[in-house]
Structure formats: structure tokens, C-alpha cells
C-alpha positions in Angstrom: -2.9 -7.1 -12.2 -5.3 -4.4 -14.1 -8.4 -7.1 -12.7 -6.9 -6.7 -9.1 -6.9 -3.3 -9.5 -10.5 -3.3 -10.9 -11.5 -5.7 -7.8 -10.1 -3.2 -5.0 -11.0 0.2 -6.4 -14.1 -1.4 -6.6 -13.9 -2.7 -2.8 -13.0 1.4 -1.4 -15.7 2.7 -3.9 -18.1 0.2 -1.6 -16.0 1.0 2.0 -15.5 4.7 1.3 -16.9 7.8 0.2 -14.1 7.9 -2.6 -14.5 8.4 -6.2 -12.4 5.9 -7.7 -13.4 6.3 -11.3 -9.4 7.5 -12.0 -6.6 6.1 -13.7 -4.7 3.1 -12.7 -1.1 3.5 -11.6 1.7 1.5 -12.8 1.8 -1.3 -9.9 5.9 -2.4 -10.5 7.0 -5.7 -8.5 10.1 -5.2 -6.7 12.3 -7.6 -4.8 13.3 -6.8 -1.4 16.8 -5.3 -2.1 15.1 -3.2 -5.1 12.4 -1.9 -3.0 14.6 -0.8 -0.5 16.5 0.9 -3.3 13.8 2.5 -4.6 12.2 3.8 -0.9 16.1 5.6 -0.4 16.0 6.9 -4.0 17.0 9.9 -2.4 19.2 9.0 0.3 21.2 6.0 -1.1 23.6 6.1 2.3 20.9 5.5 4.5 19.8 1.9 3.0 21.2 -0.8 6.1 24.1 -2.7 5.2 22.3 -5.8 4.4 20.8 -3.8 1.7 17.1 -4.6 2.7 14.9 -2.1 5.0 12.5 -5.2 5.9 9.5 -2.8 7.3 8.7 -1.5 3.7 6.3 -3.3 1.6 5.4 -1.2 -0.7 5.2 2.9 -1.8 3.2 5.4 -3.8 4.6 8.0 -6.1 2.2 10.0 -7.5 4.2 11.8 -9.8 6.7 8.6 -10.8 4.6 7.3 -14.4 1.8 8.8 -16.4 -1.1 8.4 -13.4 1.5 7.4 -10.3 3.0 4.3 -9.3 2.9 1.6 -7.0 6.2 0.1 -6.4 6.0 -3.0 -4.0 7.2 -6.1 -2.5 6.6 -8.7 -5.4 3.9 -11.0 -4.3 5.9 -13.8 -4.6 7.9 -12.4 -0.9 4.8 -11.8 0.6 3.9 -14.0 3.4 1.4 -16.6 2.6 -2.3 -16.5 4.9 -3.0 -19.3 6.6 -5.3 -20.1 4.0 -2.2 -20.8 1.7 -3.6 -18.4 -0.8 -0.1 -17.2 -3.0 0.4 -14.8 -5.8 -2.3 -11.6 -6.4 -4.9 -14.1 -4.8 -3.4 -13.6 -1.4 -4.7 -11.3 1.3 -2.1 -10.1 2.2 0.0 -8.7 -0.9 -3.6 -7.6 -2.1 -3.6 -5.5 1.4 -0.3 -4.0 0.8 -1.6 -3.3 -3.0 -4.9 -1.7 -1.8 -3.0 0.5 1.2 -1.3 2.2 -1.5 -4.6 2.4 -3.6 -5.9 4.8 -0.9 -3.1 7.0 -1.2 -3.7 6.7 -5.3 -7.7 7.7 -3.9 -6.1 10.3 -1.8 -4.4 12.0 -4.3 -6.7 12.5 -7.0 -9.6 13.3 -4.9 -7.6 16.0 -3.6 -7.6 15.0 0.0 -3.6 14.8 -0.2 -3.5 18.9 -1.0 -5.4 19.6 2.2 -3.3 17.5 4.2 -1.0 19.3 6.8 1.3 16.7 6.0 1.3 13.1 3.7 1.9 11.1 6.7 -1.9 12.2 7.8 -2.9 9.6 4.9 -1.5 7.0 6.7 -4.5 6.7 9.2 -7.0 5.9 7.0 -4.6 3.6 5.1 -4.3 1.5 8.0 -7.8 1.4 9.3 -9.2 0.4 6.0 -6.2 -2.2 5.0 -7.3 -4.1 8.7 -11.3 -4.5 7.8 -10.4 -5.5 4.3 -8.5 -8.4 6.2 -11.3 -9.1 8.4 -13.9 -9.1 5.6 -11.4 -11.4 4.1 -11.8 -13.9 7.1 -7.6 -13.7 8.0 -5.9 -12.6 11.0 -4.3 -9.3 10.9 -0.3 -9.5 10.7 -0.1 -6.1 12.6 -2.4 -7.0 15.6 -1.2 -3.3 17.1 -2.5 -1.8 13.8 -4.4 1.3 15.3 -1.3 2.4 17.3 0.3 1.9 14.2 -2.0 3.9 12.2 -1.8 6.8 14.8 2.6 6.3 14.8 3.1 6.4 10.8 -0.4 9.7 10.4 1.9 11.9 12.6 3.2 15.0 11.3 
């Protein structure tokens, strides 16, 4: 994991304007039914019945762990590419892993502070996780990702 984490902070020091000589978070592997625990942390009545909220893949906690954390769908649940690439070699999971790198980037540049609210990192987040897919040569699994980006940066 800690060379996956070398490889994209390397790839958003390339893409972006970002300092990302900072600490690693802890990157934890959850399964579905854990993630989803972990997401309502706060709100344990609001998880669905089935236990599973299917439309999170992973989170950022910035103040869970010595230098934040990345909790996320385990790699091993992610959706394979059509290149059949699996584990931390797929595109995909390492999408999902580098979205929440940006918000690790966001934070301890200080662009989280001046934000009117976090949701506003969820632009960039999006923007950047779609051309690391396309520099990876595989399709996008959110084709509407720019409306997306615009839905989840709203305050």
C-alpha cells in the first residue's frame, strides 16, 4: 500500500499545483457492511436495512489516526476494469484511493480551512479522479462525472 501511495502523491504532484511532500494516512480496507458503518459513525439509525449504503466507496478523516485516514471499500469489492486488472493494480480502487488523496492534499495544504464548506473539495476530487482514468486508458464508471462533481461540491 505505502508504494501506491508513493505512486499517486506522486501522480497529483505532476497533475496539480499541490505540495504533496506530507505524511501518509492510514489507508484501512473495509468491507461493505463496515464501510457503511464507519460513514454513519455518527448516525448509526440512518445505515439502510440491508446494512450496506452501496454509493460510498471510500472516506477521509483527517483527524481519525496520527496524519488522517482513508477508510475504503477493500479492493478486493471493487469492480474489476475491463482490462481485468484486480487488487491495488486496478484503476479503479486506485481512483477511489487517489480521490481521497486530494482531500488528504486539501487538508494539509490548507485549502480545506478556506473552504466555505468540505463538500467544495468534492469538485476537484472528481475532475482529477476522471483524467487519472483516462490517462489510464479505461472508461469512466461515472460517465455523468462533471454533473456529479458540481452535485456532491455544493454547499
Amino acid at each position: 500500500m505505502e508504494a501506491l501511495l508513493a505512486t499517486l502523491l506522486h501522480w497529483l504532484a505532476v497533475n496539480t499545483q499541490f505540495d504533496t511532500n506530507i505524511p501518509h494516512p492510514t489507508v484501512i480496507e473495509l468491507s461493505p457492511e463496515a464501510l457503511t458503518k464507519e460513514y454513519y459513525s455518527d448516525s448509526l439509525s440512518a445505515i439502510p436495512a440491508n446494512g450496506v449504503d452501496h454509493r460510498i466507496q471510500a472516506l477521509y478523516s483527517w483527524n481519525d489516526g496520527p496524519s488522517g485516514t482513508i477508510y475504503i471499500l477493500s479492493h478486493e469489492y471493487t469492480d474489476t476494469s475491463p482490462h481485468q486488472e484486480t487488487g491495488l493494480n486496478n484503476p479503479y480502487f486506485q481512483e477511489q484511493l487517489l480521490h481521497e488523496l486530494i482531500h488528504h492534499a486539501q487538508y494539509h495544504s490548507g485549502e480545506y480551512a478556506s473552504f466555505e464548506c468540505k463538500n467544495q473539495g468534492e469538485l476537484q476530487a472528481y475532475r482529477l479522479g476522471g483524467k487519472f482514468l483516462k490517462q489510464q486508458h479505461v472508461s469512466d464508471p461515472l460517465p455523468n462525472r462533471r454533473v456529479l462533481s458540481y452535485i456532491y461540491s455544493r454547499c
